[in-house]
N, C-alpha and C positions, 0 to 999 in steps of 0.2 A: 412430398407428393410426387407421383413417379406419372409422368406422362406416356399414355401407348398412343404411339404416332402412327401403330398401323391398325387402330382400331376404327371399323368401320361400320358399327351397329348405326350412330346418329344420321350417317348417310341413307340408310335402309328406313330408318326412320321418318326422315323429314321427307325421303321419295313422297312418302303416306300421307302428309300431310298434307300436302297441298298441292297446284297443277305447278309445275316448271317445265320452261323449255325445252326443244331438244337439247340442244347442248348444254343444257343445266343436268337434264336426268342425267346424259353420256358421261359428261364427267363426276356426279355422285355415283355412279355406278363403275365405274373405271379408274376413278381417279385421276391426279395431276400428273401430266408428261412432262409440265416446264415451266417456268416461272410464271407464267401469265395463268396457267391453269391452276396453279399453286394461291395465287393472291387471289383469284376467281373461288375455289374452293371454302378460305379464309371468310371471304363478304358470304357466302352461303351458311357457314359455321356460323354466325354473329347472326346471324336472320332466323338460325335453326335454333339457338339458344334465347334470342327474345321469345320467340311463337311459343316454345317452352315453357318459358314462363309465365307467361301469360295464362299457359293450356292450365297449367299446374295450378297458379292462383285461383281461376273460375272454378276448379275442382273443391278446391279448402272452402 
C-alpha cells in the first residue's frame, strides 16, 4: 500500500462537511508549516475519517 502524503482531496472534503475554525479551515487549506500544525492536521485526519464513516454507513 503506497501512501500519497501530498494528497489533499480529504482536506477539500471535510472543509464541506462541516463548520471549523478559522485556523482549522487555514490550515486544511494550506497545510502544515511545523510540527504543531503537522499533529493539528493528524487530530483533523482521524475526525475526517470517523464522520466518514459514519456518513458512508447511514448511506448502506
Amino acid at each position: 500500500m503506497s501512501i500519497k502524503w501530498n494528497d489533499k482531496s480529504w482536506q477539500k472534503e471535510f472543509l464541506n462537511m462541516k463548520s471549523h475554525s478559522p485556523s482549522d479551515a487555514k490550515l486544511l487549506m494550506g497545510g502544515a508549516k511545523g510540527l504543531k500544525d503537522a499533529w493539528r492536521l493528524g487530530v483533523l485526519h482521524v475526525e475526517y475519517e470517523r464522520i466518514k464513516k459514519i456518513q458512508d454507513q447511514q448511506q448502506q
